[in-house]
Structures are given as structure tokens and as C-alpha cells.
ChimeraX commands (.cxc) that place a marker at each C-alpha (Angstrom):
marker #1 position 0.00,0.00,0.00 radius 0.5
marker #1 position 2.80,2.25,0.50 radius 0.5
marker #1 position 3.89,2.28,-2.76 radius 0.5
marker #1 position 0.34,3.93,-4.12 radius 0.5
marker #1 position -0.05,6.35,-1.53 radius 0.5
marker #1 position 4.21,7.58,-2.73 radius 0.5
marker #1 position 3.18,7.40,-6.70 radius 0.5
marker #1 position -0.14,9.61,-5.76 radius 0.5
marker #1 position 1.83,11.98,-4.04 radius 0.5
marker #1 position 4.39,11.97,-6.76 radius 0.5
marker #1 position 1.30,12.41,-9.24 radius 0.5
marker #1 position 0.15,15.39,-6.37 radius 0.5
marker #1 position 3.64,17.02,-6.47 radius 0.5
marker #1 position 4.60,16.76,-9.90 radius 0.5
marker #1 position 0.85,17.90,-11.84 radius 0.5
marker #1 position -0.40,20.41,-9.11 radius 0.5
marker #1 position 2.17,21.63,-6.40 radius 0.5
marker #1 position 5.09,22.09,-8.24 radius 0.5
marker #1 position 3.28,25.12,-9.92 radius 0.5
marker #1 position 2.07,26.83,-7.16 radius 0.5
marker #1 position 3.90,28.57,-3.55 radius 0.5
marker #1 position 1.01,27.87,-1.62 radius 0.5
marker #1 position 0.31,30.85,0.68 radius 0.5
marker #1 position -1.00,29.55,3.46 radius 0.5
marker #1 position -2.97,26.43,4.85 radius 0.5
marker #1 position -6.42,27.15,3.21 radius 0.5
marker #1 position -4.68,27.76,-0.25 radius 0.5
marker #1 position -2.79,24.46,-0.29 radius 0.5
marker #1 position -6.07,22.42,1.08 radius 0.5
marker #1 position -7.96,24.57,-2.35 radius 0.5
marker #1 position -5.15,22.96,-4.48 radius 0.5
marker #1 position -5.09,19.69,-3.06 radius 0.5
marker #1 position -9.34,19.36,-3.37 radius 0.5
marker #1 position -9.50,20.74,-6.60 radius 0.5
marker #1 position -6.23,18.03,-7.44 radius 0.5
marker #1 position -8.25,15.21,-5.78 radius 0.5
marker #1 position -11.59,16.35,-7.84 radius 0.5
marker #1 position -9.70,16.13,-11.27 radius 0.5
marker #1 position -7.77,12.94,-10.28 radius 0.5
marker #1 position -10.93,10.86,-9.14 radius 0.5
marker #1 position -13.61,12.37,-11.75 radius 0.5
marker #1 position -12.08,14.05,-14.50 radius 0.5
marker #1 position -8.58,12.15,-15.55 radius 0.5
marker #1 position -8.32,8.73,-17.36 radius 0.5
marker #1 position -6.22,6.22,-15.95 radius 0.5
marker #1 position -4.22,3.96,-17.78 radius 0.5
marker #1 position -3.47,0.85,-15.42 radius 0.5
marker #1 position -7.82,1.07,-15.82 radius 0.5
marker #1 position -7.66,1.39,-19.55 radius 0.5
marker #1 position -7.62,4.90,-20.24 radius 0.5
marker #1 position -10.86,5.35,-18.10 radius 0.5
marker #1 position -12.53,6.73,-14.73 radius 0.5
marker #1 position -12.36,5.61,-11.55 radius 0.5
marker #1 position -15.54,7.51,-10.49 radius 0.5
marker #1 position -17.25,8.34,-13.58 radius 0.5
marker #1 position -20.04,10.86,-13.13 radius 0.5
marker #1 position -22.09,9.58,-16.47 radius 0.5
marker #1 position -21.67,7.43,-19.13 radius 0.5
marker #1 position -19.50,8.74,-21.65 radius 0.5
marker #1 position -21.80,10.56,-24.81 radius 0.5
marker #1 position -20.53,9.01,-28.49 radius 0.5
marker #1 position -21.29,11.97,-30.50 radius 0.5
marker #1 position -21.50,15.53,-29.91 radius 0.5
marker #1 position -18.90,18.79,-29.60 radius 0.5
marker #1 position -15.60,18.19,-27.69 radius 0.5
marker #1 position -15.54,21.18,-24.90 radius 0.5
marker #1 position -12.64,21.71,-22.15 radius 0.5
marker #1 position -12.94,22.13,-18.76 radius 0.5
marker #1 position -10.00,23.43,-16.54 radius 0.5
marker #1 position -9.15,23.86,-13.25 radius 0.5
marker #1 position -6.24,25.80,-10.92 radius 0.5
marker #1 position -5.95,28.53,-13.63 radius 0.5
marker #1 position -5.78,26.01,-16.74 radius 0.5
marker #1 position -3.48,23.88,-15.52 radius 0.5
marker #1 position -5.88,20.68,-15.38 radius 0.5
marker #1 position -7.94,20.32,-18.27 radius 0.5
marker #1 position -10.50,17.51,-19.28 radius 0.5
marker #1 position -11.96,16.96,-22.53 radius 0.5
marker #1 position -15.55,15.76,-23.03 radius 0.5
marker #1 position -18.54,15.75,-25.35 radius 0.5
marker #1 position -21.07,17.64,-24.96 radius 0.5
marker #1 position -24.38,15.81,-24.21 radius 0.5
marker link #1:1,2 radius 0.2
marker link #1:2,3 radius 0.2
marker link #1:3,4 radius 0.2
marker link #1:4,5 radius 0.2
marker link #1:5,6 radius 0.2
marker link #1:6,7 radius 0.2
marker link #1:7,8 radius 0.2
marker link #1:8,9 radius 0.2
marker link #1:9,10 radius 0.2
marker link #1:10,11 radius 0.2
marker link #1:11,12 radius 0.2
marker link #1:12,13 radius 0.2
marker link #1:13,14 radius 0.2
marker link #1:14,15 radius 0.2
marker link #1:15,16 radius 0.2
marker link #1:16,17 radius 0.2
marker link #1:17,18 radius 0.2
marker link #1:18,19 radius 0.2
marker link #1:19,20 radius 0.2
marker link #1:20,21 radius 0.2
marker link #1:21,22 radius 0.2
marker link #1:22,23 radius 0.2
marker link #1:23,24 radius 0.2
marker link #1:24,25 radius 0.2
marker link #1:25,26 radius 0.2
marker link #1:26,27 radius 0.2
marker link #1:27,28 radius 0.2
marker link #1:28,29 radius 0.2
marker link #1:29,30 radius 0.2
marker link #1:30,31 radius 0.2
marker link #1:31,32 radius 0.2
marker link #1:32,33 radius 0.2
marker link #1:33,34 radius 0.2
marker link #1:34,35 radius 0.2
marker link #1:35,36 radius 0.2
marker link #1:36,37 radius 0.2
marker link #1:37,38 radius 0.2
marker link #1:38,39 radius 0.2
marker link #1:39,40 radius 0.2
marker link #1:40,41 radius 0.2
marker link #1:41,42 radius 0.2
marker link #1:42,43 radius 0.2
marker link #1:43,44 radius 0.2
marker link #1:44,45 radius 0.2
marker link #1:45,46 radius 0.2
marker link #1:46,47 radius 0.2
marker link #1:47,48 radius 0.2
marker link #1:48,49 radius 0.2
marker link #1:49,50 radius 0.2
marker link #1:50,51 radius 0.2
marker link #1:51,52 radius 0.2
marker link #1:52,53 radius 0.2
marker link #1:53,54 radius 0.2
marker link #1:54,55 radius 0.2
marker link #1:55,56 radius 0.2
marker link #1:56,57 radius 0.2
marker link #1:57,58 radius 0.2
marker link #1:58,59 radius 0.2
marker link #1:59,60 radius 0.2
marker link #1:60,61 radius 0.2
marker link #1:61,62 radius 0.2
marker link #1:62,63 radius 0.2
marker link #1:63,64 radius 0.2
marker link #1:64,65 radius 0.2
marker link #1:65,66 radius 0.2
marker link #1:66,67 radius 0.2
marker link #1:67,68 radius 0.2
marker link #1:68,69 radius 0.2
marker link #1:69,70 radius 0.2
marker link #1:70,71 radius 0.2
marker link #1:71,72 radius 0.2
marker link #1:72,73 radius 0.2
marker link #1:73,74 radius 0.2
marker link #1:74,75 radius 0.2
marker link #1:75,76 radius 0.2
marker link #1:76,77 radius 0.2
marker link #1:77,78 radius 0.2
marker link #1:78,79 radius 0.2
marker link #1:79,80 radius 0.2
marker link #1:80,81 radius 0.2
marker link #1:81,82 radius 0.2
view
């Protein structure tokens, strides 16, 4: 179990906190939610075959491709729009 919990907060450091000083407490628990939100909901995962681990919906076949972002742009997510 160790070794997940050091490779998520290599994934942590490395996409989110390595772009940011955070200024205090409250910002860095802001950057780590809105990190944990995108990494459970929004991100695919290959060792799950390039899907969700908590998908909201099922995915929509046809339609516009939109972007979402978080943390200033520096998460995105693609998806169709329903």
C-alpha cells in the first residue's frame, strides 16, 4: 500500500504543487481538493484502460468536444457535450 499512496503523491507534487507557492494552509487544502476532484472524476487512468475511476455519467458518443480546466488552466478535461 505504500507504494500507491508515494506514486499519488508523486502524481500530487509533480501535476499540481510544483506550480504553485502555496500561501498559506487554506490555499494548499484549495489545491489539493480541486487536485483530488480532477484525479478521481475528471482524468483517465491507464493501469484502468484509459478510463474513470468515479465516472459521473456514461460517456456521450457523438457531440462537440468542450474543455474544462481547473487551478488557472493547468488541469484540463476533454468531453462531449451531451
Amino acid at each position: 500500500m505504500n507504494a500507491h499512496i508515494e506514486r499519488w503523491v508523486k502524481s500530487l507534487k509533480v501535476e499540481c504543487l510544483d506550480h504553485f507557492i502555496p500561501v498559506g494552509g487554506k490555499h494548499l487544502d484549495y489545491l489539493i481538493d480541486e487536485y483530488v476532484e480532477h484525479y478521481h472524476h475528471e482524468r483517465p487512468h491507464q493501469g484502468l484502460g484509459n478510463k474513470l475511476i468515479m465516472p459521473t455519467s456514461p460517456p456521450a458518443v457523438a457531440g462537440k468536444i468542450c474543455c474544462d480546466t481547473r487551478l488557472g488552466g493547468l488541469l484540463r478535461h476533454y468531453h462531449r457535450a451531451a
